[in-house]
C-alpha positions as CSV (number, residue, x, y, z in Angstrom):
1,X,109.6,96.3,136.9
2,X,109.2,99.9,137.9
3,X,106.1,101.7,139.3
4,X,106.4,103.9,136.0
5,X,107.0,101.4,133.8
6,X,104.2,99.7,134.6
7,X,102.2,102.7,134.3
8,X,103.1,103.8,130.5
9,X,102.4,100.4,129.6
10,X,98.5,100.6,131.0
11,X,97.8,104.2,129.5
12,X,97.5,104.2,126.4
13,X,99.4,107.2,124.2
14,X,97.7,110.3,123.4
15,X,98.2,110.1,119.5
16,X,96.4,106.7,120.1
17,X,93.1,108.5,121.7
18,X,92.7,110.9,118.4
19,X,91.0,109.0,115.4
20,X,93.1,108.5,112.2
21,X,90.8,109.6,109.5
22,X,92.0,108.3,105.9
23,X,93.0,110.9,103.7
24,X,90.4,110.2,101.6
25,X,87.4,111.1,104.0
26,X,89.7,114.7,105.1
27,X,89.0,115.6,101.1
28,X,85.9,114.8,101.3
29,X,84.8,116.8,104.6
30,X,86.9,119.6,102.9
31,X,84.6,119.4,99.6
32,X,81.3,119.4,101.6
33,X,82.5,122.0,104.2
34,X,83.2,124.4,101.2
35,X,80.0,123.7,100.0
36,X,78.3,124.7,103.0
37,X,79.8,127.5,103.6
38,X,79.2,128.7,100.1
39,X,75.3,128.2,100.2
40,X,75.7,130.0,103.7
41,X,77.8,132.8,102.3
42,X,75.3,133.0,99.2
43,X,71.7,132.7,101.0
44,X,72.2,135.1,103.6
45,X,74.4,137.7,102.4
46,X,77.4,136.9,104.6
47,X,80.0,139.0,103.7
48,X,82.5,138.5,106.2
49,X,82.5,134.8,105.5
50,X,82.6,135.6,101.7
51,X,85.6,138.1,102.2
52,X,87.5,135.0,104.3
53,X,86.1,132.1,101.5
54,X,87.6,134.9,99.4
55,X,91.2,135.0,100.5
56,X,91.9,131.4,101.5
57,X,90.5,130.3,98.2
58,X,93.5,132.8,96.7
59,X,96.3,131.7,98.8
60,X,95.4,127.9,98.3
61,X,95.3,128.7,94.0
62,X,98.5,130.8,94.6
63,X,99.9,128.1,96.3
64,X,99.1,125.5,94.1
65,X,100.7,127.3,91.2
66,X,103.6,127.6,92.8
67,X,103.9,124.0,93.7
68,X,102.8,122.8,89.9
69,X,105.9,123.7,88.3
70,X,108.8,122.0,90.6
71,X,106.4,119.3,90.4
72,X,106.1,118.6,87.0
73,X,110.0,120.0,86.5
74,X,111.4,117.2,89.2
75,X,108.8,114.1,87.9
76,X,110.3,114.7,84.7
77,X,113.5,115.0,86.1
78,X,113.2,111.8,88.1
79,X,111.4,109.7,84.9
80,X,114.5,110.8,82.8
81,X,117.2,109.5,85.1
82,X,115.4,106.1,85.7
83,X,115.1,105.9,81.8
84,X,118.5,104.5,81.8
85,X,117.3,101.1,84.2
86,X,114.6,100.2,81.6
87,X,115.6,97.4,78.8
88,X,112.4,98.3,76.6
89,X,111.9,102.0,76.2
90,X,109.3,101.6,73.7
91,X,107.1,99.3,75.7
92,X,107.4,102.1,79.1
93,X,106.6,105.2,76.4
94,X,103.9,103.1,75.1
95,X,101.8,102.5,78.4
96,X,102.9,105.8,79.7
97,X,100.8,107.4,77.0
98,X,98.2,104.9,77.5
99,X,97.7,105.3,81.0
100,X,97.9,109.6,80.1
101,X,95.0,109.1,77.5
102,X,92.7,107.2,79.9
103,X,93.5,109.4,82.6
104,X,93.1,112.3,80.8
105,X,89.3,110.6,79.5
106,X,88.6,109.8,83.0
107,X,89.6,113.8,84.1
108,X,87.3,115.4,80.6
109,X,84.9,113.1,81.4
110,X,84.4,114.0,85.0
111,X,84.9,117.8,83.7
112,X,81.8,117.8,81.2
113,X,79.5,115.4,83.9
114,X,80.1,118.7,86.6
115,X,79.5,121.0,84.0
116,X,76.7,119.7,82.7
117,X,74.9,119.2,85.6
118,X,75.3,121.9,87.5
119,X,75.0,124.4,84.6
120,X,78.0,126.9,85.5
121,X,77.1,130.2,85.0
122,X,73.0,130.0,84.4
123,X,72.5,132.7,87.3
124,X,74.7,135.6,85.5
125,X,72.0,136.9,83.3
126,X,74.2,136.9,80.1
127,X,73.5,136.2,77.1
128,X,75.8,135.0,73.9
129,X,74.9,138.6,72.6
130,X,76.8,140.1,76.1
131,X,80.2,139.1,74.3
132,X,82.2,140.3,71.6
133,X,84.4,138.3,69.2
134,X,88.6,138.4,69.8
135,X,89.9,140.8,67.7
136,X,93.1,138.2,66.8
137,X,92.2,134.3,66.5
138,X,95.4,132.4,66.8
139,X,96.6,129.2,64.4
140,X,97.2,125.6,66.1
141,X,101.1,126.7,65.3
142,X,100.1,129.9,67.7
143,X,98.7,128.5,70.4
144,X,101.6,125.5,70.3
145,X,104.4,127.8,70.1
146,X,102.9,130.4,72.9
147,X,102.4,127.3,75.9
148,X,106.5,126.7,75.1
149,X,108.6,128.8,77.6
150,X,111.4,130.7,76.4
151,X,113.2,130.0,79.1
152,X,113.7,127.5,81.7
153,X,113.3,130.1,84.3
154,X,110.2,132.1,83.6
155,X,107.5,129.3,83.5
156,X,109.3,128.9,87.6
157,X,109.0,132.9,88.3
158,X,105.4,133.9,86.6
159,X,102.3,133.6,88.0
């Protein structure tokens, strides 16, 4: 065996030196880092840091809108193609709605918890008299009719 064979062998690789941190705990940091640097950016008047908080928080809900729609357009694509593999079709729609109802439980749930605990809005001073009434209220037929594009293209080129 070579001198600098022997020698790779002994040291170990860089990427093996850095700590892998799950996914998970990178979230996590994230949430509590944003946190922070809210209270920060709140308490003592940072504006600087709220300009920056600003802007990156745009970019990352621009961003996300932009990725939402290919997602949703190719997981639908993908289901409908792998359809045609599945002998009972009624059984896979069945749990597919299950598993959407007690995720979507699990998400309201979690929604109204937040909301009720932290009390969004309670510094803003206004009251239900601050607001006025829509001129136009809407019918479920409305509503159901205005969330269906016209097109397949616009829902992929609108904000």
């Amino acid at each position: 065996m070579s001198a600098s064979a022997s020698t790779q062998e002994t040291e170990p690789k860089a990427s093996s030196r850095i700590p892998k941190v799950p996914f998970w705990a990178q979230i996590v940091a994230g949430l509590v880092l944003g946190v922070v640097l809210g209270w920060v950016t709140r308490t003592y008047d940072v504006q600087w840091l709220y300009t920056t908080l600003d802007k990156v928080g745009h970019i990352f809900v621009q961003l996300l809108k932009l990725a939402v729609a290919p997602l949703v357009f190719f997981a639908i694509l993908v289901s409908i193609t792998n359809l045609r593999k599945v002998n009972n079709a009624a059984r896979l729609a069945s749990r597919t709605l299950l598993w959407f109802m007690i995720t979507s439980l699990i998400a309201v749930a979690i929604g109204l918890a937040i909301g009720l605990v932290t009390n969004p809005g309670a510094g803003t001073g206004l009251t239900p008299k601050d607001g006025k009434a829509p001129e136009h209220a809407g019918s479920w037929l409305d509503f159901l009719t205005g969330i269906i594009p016209t097109d397949v293209i616009t829902p992929f080129t609108e904000l």
